[in-house]
N, C-alpha and C positions, 0 to 999 in steps of 0.2 A: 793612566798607568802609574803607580807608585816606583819608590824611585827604584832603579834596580842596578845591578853588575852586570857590564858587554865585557866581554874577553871577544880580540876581534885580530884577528892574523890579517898579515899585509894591511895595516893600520896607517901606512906614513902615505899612501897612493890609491887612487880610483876610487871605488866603492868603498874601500875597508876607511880610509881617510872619512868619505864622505858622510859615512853612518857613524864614526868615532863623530864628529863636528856634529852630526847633529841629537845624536843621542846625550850628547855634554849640552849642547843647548836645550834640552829638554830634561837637564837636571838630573840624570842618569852617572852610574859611577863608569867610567871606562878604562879597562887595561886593553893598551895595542900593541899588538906581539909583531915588532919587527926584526931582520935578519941582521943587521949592521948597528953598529957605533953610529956611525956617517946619517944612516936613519933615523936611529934614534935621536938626536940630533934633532934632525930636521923639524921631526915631528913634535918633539919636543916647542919648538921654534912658533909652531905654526900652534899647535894647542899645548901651553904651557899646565894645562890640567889632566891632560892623561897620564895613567902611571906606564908607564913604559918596561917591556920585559920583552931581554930578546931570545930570538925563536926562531933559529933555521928548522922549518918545517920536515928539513930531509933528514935532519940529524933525528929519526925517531928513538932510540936511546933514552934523549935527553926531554923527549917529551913532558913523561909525566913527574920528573922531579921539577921543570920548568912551571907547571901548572899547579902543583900542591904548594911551590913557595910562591905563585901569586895569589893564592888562597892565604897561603897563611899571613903573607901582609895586606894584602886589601878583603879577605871577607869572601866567602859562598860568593861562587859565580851564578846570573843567572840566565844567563846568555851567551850562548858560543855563535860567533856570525864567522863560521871557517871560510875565511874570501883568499887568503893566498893563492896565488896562480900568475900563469900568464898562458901564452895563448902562441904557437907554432904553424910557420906557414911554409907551407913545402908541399909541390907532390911526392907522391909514396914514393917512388920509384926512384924517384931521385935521396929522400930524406933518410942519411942514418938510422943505422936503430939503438945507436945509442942515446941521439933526439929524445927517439920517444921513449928509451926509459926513464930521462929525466925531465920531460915530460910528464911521466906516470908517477914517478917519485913524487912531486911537487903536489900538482893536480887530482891527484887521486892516494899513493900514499900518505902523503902528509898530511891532506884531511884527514885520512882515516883515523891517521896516529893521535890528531888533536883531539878526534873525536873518541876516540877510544881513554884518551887519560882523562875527559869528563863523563864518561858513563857512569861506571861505577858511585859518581860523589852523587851526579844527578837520581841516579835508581836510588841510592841509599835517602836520598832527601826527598824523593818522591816529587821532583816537579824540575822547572827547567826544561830550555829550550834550544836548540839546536838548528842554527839556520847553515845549511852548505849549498854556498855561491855555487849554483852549476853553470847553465845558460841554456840561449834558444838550442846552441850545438849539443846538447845533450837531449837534443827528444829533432832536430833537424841536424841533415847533414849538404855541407858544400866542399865541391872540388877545392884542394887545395892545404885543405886543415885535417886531414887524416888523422893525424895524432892529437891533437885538441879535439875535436869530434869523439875519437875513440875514449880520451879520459875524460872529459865531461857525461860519454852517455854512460861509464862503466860508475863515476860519484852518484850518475841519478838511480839508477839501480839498486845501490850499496845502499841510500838515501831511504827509499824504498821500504827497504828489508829493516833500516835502522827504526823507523816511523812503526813497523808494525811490533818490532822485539821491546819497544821503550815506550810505546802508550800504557802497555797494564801498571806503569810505575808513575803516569800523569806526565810523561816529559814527552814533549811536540817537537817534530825533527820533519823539516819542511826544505824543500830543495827550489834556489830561487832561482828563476830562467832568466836573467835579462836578455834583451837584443841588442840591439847595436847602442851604447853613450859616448860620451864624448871622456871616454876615461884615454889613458896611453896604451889602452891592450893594443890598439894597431901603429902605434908609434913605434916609440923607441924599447916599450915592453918587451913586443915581439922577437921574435928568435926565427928568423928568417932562414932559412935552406937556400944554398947558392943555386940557381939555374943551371943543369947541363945538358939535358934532350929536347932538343929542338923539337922535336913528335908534339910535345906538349904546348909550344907557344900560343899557336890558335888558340887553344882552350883555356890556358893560365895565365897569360899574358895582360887580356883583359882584366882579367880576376883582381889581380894585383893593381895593375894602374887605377879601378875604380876604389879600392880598398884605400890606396894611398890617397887621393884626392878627397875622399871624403872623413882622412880621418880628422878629428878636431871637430868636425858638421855633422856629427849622427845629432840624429832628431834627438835622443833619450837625455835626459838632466841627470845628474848624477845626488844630484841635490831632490832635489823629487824622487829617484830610488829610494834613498838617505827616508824620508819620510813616510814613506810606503814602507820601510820594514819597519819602522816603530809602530806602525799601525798592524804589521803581519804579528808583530811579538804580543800586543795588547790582543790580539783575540784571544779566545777561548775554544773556539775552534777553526784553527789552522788547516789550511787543506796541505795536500801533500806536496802539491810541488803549484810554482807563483809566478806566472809569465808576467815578466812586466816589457811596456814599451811594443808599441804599434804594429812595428814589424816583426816582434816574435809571434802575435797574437796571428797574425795573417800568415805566416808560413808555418807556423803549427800547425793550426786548420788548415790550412792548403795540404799539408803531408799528412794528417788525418782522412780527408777528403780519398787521398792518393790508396791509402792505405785500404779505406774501406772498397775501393774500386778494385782493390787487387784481388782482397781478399774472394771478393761476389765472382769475380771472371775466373779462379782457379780454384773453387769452392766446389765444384765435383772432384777434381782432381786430392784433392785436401781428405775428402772423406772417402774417397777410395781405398784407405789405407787401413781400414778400421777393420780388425777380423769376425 
């Protein structure tokens, strides 16, 4: 692959870090859009060659003048890898709803808005590519992430819809599933909802305590995603959406499985409805 421009939200942490590191090791230009000074920083720190531009995702306003001046100082993007997020764990009943607006702000606004201030450049240029970090929770769902469930499967969607509006103009927009890595989503990322109904311990209680021991030990690399999407950007034809990691791959097909069972057992009832 020749050398190209990432513009890559949440750049200093997890995936967006790890595809900024390796896509510079593969001789690529990379701009990482993080929220902070204190980030910036960091990231800086840690890859003294990215260009650094900061980007709170929820301030959409400031989006597209954010992304026309890093155009105009580094050059045609030609890679959006919209990873910003994190990831909410609460039952419903218990969890705010203002959680989950800003949850949806983040999550699913603020992609959108990224992705919306590089349409336009990309349709006009006729090429370009558009990778939005969803996950296995947007095509599977578990107790407990309601609001992370709900915005991840509302980006695959959107994801979707964007893939079929922006192929006639040659630009590929691919929605990438991981499952479980060893990023900080179940760390100190998370945005945890305080416990108050006991009704729920049976069932959430568990949840929780295997979530916490295992975080740090998910089977997934973050560095091996990192790789896998320089490989997703070099195709030519991209599929729409990209389960990476063992365990998405086995409970997708598991909820496929589920699905097509549902469907066949209430498939009189389905076309009864037809005048």
């Amino acid at each position: 692959m020749s050398e190209q421009t990432f513009f890559i939200t949440g750049a200093n942490s997890g995936f967006g870090f790890a595809i900024a590191q390796a896509a510079l090791a593969a001789r690529h230009r990379v701009i990482g859009a993080v929220r902070s000074q204190t980030a910036r920083a960091s990231l800086l720190e840690r890859l003294p060659d990215v260009c650094v531009v900061l980007c709170d995702v929820t301030e959409f306003d400031r989006i597209p003048a954010i992304v026309a001046q890093a155009e105009a100082d580094h050059g045609p993007v030609d890679v959006l890898i919209n990873n910003a997020g994190y990831g909410h764990e609460g039952i419903l009943e218990e969890s705010p709803l203002d959680e989950m607006h800003h949850q949806f702000d983040v999550n699913v606004f603020g992609a959108v808005a990224v992705a919306k201030a590089f349409l336009p450049r990309f349709r006009e240029r006729r090429s370009g590519f558009i990778v939005n970090v969803t996950s296995m929770g947007g095509l599977i769902t578990m107790p407990g992430i309601a609001y992370y469930c709900g915005s991840k499967f509302a980006l695959q969607g959107i994801s979707e819809v964007m893939r079929a509006e922006m192929a006639p103009f040659g630009v590929h927009v691919t929605a990438l599933c991981p499952g479980s890595f060893r990023t900080d989503w179940a760390g100190r990322s998370m945005v945890r909802t305080e416990r108050s109904i006991g009704d729920y311990d049976t069932l959430f209680d568990p949840i929780r305590a295997v979530r916490h021991e295992k975080d740090g030990k998910q089977l997934g690399d973050p560095a091996k995603l990192a790789a896998a999407v320089l490989q997703l950007v070099a195709s030519d034809a991209p599929p729409p959406q990209l389960l990476l990691g063992s365990d998405a791959l086995r409970l997708v097909r598991e909820r496929i499985s589920r699905l097509e069972r549902e469907i066949a057992d209430w498939e009189e009832l389905t076309r009864s409805t037809d005048g």
